[in-house]
C-alpha positions in Angstrom: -44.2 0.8 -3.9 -44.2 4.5 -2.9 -42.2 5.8 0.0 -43.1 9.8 -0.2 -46.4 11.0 -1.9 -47.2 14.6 -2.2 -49.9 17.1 -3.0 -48.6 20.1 -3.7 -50.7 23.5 -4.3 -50.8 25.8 -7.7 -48.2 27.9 -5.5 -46.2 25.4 -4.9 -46.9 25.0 -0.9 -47.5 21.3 0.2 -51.4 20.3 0.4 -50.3 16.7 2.0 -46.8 15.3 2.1 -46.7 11.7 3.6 -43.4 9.3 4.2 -42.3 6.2 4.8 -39.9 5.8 7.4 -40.9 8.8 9.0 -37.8 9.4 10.6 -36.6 10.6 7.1 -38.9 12.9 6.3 -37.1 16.2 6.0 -35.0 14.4 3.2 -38.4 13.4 1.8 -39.5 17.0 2.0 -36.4 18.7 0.4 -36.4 16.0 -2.6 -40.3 16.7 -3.2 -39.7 20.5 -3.2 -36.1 20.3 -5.4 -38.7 18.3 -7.9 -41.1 21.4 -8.6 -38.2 23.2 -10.3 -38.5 19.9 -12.7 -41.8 20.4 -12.7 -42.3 24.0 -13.7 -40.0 23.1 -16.8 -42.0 20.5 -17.9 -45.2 22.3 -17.8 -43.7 25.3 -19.7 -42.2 23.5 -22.2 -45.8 21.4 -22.9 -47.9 24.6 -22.5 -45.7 25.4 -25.8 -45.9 22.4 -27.6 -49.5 21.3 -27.0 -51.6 24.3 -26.1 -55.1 22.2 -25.0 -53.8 18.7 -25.8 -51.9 17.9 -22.2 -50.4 15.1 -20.8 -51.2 14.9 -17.3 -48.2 12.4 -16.3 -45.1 14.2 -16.2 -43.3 10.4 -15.8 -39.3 10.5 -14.3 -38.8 14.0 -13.1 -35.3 12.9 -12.1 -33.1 9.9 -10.2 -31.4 10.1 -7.1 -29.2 7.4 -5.6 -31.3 5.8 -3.5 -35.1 7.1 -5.1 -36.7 8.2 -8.2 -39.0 11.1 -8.4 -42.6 10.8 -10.7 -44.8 13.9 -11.2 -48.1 14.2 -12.2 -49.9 17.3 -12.8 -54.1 18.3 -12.9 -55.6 21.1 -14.6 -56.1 22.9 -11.5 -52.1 23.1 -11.5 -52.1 21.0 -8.8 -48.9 19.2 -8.7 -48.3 14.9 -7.5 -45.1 13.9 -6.5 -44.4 10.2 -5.9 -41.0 9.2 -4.5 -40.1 5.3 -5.2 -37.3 3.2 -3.8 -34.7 2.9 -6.9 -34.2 -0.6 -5.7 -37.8 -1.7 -6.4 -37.2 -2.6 -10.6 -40.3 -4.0 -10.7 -42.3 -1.4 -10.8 -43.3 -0.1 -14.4 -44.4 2.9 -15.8 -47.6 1.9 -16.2 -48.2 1.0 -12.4 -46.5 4.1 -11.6 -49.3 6.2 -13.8 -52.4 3.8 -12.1 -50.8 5.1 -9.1 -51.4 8.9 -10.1 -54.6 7.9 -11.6 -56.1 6.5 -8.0 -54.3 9.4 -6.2 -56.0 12.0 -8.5 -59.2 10.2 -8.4 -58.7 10.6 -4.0 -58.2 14.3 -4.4 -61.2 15.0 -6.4 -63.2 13.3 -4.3 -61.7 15.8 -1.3 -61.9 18.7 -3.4 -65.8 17.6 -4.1 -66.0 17.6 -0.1 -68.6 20.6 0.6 -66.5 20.9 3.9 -62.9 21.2 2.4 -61.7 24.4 1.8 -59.5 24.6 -1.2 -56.0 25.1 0.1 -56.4 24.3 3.3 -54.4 21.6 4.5 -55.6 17.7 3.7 -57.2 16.1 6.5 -59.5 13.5 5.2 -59.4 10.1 6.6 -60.4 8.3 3.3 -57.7 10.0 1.1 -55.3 9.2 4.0 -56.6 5.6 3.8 -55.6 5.2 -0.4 -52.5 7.1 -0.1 -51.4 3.9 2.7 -52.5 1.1 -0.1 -49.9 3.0 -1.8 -46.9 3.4 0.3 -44.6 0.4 1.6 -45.3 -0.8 4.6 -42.3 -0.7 6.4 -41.4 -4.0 9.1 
């Protein structure tokens, strides 16, 4: 599955940035932050295209060598970035947009959280708990 997922604010600061192995996370960081460049083309180029009729799923912003990079964007702005191994094949398009569904679905419910303030830093211990179902579990 997932070894980076991010949750990254309307200006672009990082809301929640988890990884698996932890010991490359600065990696993790730079790749998630090199995406939002990808990103912020994207969204232009749909905002053109389809004034109200968006796509939420922004599917592969771009390949690496060893990872792929998938964004997903709300209405909000808010920006998703998952960061899969590029030696997992098995994973489809379709898992990979369930993924950003259930992640989305986490986030409102945090953002519906009368004690969250928005931008603050996430902290919550269920949205913590979904974004592990997602990531590999490393041995």
């Amino acid at each position: 599955m997932a070894v980076c997922i991010a949750v990254i604010a309307k200006e672009n600061y990082p809301l929640y940035i988890r990884s698996v192995p932890t010991q490359g996370e600065l990696k993790f960081h730079y790749t998630v932050h090199t995406s939002l460049d990808v990103v912020e083309e994207k969204i232009s180029g749909v905002g053109k295209a389809l004034a109200d009729q968006r796509e939420l799923y922004l599917g592969l912003l771009y390949p690496t060598e060893d990872y792929k990079v998938y964004g997903y964007v709300t209405n909000s702005k808010v920006k998703f970035v998952i960061v899969v191994d590029s030696s997992n094949t098995s994973l489809r398009d379709n898992e990979i947009r369930s993924m950003f569904r259930k992640l989305h679905n986490s986030f409102t419910d945090v953002m519906c959280n009368p004690f969250y303030n928005p931008g603050d830093p996430i902290q919550s211990k269920a949205f913590d708990s979904i974004v592990s179902t997602m990531m590999v579990q490393a041995c």
